[in-house]
NUMAR-641036 format. One record per residue: residue in one letter; z, x, y of N, C-alpha, C in turn. Coordinates in steps of 0.05 Angstrom, whole numbers, padded with zeros to 5 digits, always signed. Atoms other than C-alpha are relative to their C-alpha. Example, Ala and Ser with C-alpha at 12.3 -4.5 7.8 and 13.67 -1.06 7.14 Angstrom:
NUMAR-641036
a+00000+00018-00024+00156+00246-00090+00000+00018+00024 s-00001-00016-00024+00143+00273-00021+00014-00015+00022 
END
This chain:
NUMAR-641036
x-00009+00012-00025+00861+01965+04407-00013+00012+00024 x+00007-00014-00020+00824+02011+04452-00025-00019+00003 x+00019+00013-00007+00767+01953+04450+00018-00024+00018 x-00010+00018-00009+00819+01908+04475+00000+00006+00036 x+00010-00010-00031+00837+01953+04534-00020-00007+00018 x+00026-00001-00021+00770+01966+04559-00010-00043+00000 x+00013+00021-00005+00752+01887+04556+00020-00010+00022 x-00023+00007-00038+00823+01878+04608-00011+00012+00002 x+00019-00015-00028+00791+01923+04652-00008-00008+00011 x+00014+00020-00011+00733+01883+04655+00011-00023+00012 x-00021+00032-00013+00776+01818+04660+00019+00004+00013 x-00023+00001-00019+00828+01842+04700+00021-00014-00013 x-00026+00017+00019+00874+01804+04650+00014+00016-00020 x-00004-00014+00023+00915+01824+04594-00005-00028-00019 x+00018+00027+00023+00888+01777+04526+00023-00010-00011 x-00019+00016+00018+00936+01727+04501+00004-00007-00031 x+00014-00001+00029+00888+01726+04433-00020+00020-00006 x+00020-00022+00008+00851+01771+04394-00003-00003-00032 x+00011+00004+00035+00803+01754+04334-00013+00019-00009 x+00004-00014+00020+00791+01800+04281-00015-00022-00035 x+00014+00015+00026+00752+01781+04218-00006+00026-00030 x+00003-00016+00028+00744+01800+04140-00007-00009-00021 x+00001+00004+00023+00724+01780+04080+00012+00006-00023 x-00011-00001+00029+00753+01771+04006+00001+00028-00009 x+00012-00030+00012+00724+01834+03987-00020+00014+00007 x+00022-00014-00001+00676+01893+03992-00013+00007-00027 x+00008-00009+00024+00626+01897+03941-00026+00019+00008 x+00025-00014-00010+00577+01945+03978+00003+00021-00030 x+00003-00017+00026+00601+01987+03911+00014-00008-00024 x-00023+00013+00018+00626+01964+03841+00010+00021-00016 x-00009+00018-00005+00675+01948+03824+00009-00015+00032 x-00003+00016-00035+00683+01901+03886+00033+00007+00011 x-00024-00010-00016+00742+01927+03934+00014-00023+00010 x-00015+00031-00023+00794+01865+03957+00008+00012+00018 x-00014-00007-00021+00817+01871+04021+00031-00008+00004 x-00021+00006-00006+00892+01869+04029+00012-00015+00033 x-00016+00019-00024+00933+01824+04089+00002+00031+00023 x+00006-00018-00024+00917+01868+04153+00029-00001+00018 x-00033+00006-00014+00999+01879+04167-00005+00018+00031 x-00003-00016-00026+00977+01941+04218-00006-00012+00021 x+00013+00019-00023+00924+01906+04258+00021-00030+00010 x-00009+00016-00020+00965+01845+04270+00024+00002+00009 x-00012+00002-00009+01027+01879+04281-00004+00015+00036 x+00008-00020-00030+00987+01924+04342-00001-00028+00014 x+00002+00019-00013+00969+01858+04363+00019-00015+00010 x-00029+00012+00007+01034+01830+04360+00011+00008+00031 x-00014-00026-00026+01061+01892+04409-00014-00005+00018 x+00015+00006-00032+01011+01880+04456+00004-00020+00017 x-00008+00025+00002+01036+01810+04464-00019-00025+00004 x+00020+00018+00007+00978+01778+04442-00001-00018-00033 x+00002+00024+00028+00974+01723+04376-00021+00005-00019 x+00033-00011+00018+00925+01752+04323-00012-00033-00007 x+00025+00009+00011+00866+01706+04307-00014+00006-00035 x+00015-00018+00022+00849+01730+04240-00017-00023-00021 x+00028+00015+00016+00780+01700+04212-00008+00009-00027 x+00009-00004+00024+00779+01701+04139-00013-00015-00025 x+00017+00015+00011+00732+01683+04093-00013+00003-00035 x-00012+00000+00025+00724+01669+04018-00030+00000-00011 x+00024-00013-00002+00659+01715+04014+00005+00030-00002 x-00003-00038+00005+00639+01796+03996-00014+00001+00029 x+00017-00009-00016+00605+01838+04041-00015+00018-00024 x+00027+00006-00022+00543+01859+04051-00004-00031-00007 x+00007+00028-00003+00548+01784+04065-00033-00010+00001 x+00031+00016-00003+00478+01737+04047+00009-00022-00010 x-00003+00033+00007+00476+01666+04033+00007-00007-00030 x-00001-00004+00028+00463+01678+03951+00031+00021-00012 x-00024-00019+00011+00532+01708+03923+00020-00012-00023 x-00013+00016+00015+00547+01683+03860+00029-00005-00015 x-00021-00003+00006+00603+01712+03851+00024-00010+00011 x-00015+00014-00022+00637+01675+03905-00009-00023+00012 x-00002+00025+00000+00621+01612+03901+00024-00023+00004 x-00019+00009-00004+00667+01554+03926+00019-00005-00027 x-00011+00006+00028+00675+01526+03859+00024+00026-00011 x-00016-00036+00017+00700+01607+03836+00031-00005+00018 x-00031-00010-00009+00761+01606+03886+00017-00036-00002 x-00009+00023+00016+00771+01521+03864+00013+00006-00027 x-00008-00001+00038+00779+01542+03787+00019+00023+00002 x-00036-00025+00003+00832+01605+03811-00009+00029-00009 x-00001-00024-00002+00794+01657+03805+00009+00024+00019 x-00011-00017-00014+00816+01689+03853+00035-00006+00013 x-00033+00004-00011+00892+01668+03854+00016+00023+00007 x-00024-00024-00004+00923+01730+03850-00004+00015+00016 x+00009-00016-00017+00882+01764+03899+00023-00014+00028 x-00019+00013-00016+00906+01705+03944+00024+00002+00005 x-00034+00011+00002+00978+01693+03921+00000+00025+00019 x-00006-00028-00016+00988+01767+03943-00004+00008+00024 x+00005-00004-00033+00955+01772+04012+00014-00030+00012 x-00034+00022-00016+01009+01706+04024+00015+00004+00004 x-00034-00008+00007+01064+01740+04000-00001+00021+00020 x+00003-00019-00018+01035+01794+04051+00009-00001+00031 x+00002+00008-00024+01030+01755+04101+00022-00016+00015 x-00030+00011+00004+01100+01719+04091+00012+00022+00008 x-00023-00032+00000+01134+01786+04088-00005+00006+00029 x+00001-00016-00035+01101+01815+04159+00012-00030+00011 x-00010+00024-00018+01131+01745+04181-00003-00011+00028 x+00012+00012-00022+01096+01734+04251-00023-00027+00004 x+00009+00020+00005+01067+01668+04265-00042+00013+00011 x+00025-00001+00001+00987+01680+04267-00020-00033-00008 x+00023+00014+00008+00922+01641+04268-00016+00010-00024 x+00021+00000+00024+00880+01633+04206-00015-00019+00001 x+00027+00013-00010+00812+01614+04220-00013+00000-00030 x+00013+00005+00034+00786+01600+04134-00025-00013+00010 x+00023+00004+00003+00725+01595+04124-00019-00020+00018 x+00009+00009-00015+00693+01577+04191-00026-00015+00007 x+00035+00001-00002+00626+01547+04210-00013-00025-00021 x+00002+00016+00025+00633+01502+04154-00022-00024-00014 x+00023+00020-00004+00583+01449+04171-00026+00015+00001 x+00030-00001+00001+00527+01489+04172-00003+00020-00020 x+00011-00009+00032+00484+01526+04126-00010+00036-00003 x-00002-00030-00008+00489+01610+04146+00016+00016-00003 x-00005-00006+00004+00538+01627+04116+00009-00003-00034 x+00008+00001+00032+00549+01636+04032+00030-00025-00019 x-00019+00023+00003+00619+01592+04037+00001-00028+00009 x+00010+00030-00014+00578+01535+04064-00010-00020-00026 x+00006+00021+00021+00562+01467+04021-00034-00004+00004 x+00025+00006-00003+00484+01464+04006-00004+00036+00000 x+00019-00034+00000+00472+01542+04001+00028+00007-00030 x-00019-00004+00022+00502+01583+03941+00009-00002-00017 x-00002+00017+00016+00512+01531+03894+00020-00021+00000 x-00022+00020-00013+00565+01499+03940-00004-00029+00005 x+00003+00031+00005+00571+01426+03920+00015-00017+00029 x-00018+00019-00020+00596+01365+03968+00024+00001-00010 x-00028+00000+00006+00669+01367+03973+00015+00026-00011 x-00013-00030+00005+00679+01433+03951+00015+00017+00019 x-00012-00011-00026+00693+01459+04021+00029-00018+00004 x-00035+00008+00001+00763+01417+04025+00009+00013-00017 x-00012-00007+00026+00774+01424+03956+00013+00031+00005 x-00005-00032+00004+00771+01505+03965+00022+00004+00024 x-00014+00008-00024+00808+01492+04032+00029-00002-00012 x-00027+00010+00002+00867+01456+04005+00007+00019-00024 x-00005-00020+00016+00865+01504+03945+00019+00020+00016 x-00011-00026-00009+00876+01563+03984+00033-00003+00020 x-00021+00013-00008+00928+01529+04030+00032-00006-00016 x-00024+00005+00028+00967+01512+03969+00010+00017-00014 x-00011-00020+00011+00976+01576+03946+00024+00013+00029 x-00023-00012-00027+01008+01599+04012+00017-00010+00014 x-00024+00018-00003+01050+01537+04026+00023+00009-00031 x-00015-00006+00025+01078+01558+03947+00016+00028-00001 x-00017-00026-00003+01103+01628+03971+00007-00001+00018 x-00021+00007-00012+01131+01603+04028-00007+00007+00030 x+00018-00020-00019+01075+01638+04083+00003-00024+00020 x-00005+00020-00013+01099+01586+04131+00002+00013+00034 x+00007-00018-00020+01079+01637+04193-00030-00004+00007 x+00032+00006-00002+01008+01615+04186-00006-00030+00007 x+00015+00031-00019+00970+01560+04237-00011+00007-00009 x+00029-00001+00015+00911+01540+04196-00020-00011+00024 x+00006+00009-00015+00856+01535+04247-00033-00017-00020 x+00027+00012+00012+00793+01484+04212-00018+00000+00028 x+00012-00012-00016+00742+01513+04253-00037-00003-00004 x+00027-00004+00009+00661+01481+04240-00015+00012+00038 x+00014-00015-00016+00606+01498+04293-00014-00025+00015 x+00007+00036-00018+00583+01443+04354-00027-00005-00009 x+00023+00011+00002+00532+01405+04339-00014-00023+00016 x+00012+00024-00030+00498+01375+04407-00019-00023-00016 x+00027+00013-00004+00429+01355+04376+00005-00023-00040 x-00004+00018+00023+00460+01320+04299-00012+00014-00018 x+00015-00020+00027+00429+01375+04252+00021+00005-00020 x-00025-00020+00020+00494+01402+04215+00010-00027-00018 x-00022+00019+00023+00541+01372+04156+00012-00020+00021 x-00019+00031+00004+00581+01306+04164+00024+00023+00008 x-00024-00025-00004+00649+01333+04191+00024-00021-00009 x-00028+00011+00009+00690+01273+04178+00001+00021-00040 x-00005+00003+00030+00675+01286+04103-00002+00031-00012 x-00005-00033+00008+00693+01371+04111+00025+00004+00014 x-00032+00000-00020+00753+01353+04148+00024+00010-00023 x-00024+00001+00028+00815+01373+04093+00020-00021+00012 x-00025+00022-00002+00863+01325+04126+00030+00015+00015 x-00017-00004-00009+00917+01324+04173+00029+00023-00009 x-00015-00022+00010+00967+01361+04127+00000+00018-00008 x+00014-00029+00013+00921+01418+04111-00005+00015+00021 x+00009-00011-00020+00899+01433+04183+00025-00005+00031 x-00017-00010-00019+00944+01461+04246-00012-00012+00021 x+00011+00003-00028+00898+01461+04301-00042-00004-00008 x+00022-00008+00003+00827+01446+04297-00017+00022+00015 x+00016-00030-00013+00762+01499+04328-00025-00020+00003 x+00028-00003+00001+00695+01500+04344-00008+00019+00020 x+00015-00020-00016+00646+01550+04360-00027-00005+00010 x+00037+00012-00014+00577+01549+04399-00001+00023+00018 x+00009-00009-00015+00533+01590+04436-00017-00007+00005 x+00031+00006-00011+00480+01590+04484-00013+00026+00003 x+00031-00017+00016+00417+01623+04454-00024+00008+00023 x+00025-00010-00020+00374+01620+04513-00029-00004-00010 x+00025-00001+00010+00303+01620+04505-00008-00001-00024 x+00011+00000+00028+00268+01608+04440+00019-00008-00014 x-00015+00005+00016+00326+01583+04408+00011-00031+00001 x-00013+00032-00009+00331+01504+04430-00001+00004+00040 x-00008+00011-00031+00334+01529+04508+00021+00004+00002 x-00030-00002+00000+00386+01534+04545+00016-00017+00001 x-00024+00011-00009+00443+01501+04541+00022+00000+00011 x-00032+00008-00005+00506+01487+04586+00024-00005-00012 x-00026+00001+00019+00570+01493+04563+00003-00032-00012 x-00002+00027-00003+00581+01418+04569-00023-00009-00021 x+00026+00001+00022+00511+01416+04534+00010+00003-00033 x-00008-00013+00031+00541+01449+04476+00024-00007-00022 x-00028+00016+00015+00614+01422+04459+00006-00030+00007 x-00006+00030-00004+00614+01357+04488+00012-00012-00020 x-00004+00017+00015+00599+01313+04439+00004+00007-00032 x-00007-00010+00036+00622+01351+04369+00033-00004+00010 x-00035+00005+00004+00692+01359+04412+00007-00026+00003 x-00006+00033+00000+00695+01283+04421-00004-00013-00026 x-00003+00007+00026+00678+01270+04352+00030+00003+00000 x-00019-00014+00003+00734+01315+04332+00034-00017+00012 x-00026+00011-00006+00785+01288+04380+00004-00025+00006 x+00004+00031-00005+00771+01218+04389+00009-00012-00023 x+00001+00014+00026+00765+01208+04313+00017+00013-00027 x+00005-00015+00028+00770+01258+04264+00033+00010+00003 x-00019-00002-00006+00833+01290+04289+00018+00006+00023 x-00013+00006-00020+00862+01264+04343+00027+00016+00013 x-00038-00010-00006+00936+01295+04341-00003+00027+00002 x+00002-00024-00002+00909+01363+04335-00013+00017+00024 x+00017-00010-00030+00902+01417+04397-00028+00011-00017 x+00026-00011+00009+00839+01453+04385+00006+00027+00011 x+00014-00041-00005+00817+01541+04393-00027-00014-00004 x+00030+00000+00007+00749+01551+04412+00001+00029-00011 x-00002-00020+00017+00741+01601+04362-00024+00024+00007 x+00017-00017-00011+00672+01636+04389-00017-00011+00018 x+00008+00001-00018+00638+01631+04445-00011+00017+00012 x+00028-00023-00023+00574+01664+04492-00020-00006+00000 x+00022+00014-00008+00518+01660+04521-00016+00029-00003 x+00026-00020+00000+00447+01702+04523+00001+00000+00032 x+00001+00001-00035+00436+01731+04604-00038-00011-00006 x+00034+00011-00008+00354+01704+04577-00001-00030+00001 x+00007+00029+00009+00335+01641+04596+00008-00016+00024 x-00022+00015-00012+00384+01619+04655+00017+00024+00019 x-00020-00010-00008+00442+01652+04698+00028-00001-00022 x-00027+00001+00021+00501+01680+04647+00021-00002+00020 x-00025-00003-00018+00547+01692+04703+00007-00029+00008 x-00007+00028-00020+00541+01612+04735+00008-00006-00037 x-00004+00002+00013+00542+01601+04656+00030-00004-00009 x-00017-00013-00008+00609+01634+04656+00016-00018+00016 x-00011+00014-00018+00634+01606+04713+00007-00029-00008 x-00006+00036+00010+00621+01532+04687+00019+00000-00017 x-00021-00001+00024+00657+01541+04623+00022+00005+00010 x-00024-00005-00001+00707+01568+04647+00013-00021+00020 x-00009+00026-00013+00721+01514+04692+00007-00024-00009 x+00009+00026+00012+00701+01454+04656+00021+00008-00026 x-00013+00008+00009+00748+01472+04604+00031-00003-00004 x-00032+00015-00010+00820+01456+04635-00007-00021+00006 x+00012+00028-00022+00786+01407+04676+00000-00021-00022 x+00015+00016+00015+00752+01370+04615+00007-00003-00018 x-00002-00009+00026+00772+01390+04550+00030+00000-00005 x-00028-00007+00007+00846+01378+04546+00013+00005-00026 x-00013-00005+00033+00857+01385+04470-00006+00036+00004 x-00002-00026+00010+00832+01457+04476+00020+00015+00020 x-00026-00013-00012+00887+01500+04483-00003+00023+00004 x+00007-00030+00002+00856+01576+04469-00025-00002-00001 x+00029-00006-00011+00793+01597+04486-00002+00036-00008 x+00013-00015+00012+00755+01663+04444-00017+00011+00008 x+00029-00008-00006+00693+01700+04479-00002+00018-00020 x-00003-00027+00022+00664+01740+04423-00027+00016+00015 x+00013-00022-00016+00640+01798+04463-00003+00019-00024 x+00006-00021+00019+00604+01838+04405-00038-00007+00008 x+00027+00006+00004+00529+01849+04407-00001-00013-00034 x+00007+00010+00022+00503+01806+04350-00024-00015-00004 x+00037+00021+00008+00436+01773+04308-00006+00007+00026 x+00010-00005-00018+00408+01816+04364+00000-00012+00030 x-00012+00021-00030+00440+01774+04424+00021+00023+00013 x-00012-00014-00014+00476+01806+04480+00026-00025+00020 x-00031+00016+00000+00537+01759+04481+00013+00017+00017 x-00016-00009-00018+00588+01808+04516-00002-00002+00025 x-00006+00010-00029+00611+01796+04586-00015+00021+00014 x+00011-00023-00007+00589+01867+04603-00024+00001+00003 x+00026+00001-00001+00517+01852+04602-00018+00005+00021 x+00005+00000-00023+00516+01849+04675+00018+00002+00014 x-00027+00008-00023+00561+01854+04738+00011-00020+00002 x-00015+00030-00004+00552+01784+04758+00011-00006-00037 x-00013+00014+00023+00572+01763+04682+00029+00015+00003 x-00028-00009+00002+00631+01814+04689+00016-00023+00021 x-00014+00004-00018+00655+01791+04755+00005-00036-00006 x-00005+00019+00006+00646+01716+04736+00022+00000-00022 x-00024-00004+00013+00689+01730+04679+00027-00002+00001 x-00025-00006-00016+00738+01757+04716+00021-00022+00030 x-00014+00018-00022+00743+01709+04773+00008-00022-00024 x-00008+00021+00019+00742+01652+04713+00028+00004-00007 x-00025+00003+00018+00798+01671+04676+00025+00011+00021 x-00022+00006-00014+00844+01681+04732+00008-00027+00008 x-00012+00033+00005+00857+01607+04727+00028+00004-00021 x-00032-00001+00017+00932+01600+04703+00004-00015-00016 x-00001+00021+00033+00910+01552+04647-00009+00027-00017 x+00001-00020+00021+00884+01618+04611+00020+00025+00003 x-00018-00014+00004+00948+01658+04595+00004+00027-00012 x-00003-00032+00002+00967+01734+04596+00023+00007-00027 x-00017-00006+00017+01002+01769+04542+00028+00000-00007 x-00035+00005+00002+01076+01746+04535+00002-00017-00021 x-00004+00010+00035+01068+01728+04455+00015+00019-00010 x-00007-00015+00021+01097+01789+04427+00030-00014-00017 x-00023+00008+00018+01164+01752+04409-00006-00025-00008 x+00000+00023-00001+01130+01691+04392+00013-00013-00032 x-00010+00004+00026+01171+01653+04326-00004-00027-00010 x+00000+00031+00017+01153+01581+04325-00027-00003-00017 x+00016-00002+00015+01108+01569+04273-00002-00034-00010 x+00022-00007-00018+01059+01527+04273-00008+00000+00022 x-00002+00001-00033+01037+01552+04340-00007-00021+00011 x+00010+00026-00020+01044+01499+04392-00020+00010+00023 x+00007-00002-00022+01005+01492+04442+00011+00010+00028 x-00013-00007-00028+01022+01523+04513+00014-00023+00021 x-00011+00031-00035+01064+01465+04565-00022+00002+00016 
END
């Protein structure tokens, strides 16, 4: 939590959400290590009175695309039930309502629980979806918003999303994530550039009734102004975007990008003036009990 701190600082806010992520297992040594239901981390989060986020995904680490041991099909046929059942019954027992972000990104092809890499067939991605779902509706884990969470697709490159959708009774709230890459990577893009038209798919068509989390989000300071960057987004989505209800910056350096707000003053201070807008809400979750989380009035 001391990363949480120092990022209020910066924002002058306290965080209403906070995503954490993990995989199935560690197999950096065998036998492969499972990870158990993270009761500490989301009850710190809890106390802070922020709503854990928790991004998990039905993959080892040292994560690569090839992992045959974790293949969609593998957690379809039950191999891994009991790992599951148990981090339900975990997650039942700590009894706080949380986000579960499964197997994110889904539409595209970069990660090893994606369809088209790994040996991941069409339809497998629901299939494994409603699998896993069904073990944790069967113990009773009825504390968990499932967030179906793929990745925007401005320019039409990624999977079909009607046909990775699992269906209204499998999914809580939908997601999407996007960044802007800056230079060498497509250019830059505007926020608006970037979610438009995947979140109009989404809520026009696909699922209409559902709020939406943007699940990750940032920009590169090459290429453009991060701070006016910044600024737009954060504007443009009360203004624009009314299905999305929670909004994610993933402030980590990553794939050698300098995402975090901290990158610069102006990106801090834009930050900061942004999210003092009273559509993005301060920490007063810790007693939160309705499950699945609604949306904010």
């Amino acid at each position: 939590m001391n990363a949480v701190s120092r990022f209020e600082e910066i924002a002058g806010k306290p965080l209403s959400l906070v995503n954490f992520f993990a995989p199935f297992a560690n197999c950096a040594t065998s036998p492969c290590t499972f990870y158990s239901f993270p009761t500490g981390p989301m009850e710190a989060i809890r106390q802070h009175g922020a709503i854990p986020v928790f991004s998990w995904a039905s993959q080892s680490i040292p994560s690569q695309n090839e992992e045959p041991d974790f293949q969609l099909s593998d957690t379809i046929a039950g191999r891994y039930d009991d790992f599951i059942r148990s981090f339900a019954e975990d997650a039942r027992d700590w009894g706080h309502p949380f986000f579960l972000r499964f197997n994110w990104e889904m539409n595209a092809n970069w990660f090893p629980w994606m369809e088209g890499v790994n040996g991941n067939q069409p339809g497998e991605s629901v299939a494994a979806w409603r699998h896993v779902h069904d073990i944790f509706a069967a113990v009773g884990a009825d504390n968990v918003t499932w967030v179906w969470c793929p990745n925007v697709d401005p320019r039409g490159k990624l999977g079909d999303l009607a046909s990775l959708y699992p269906g209204d009774e499998y999914v809580d709230w939908t997601g999407l994530d996007g960044y802007n890459w800056g230079q060498g990577s497509g250019g830059w893009d505007l926020f608006n550039e970037l979610y438009s038209s995947t979140y109009h798919e989404i809520t026009d068509s696909i699922a209409p009734s559902k709020p939406m989390l943007i699940g990750e989000m940032g920009s590169t300071e090459a290429g453009g102004s991060k701070a006016t960057w910044i600024s737009e987004a954060l504007a443009a989505i009360p203004a624009e975007y009314p299905k999305v209800r929670g909004v994610l910056w993933f402030d980590k350096f990553d794939s050698g990008m300098d995402w975090p707000i901290e990158t610069s003053a102006s990106s801090s201070s834009a930050f900061a003036t942004g999210i003092q807008d009273p559509a993005y809400r301060t920490n007063g979750y810790s007693g939160l009990g309705a499950s699945p989380i609604p949306p904010p009035s």
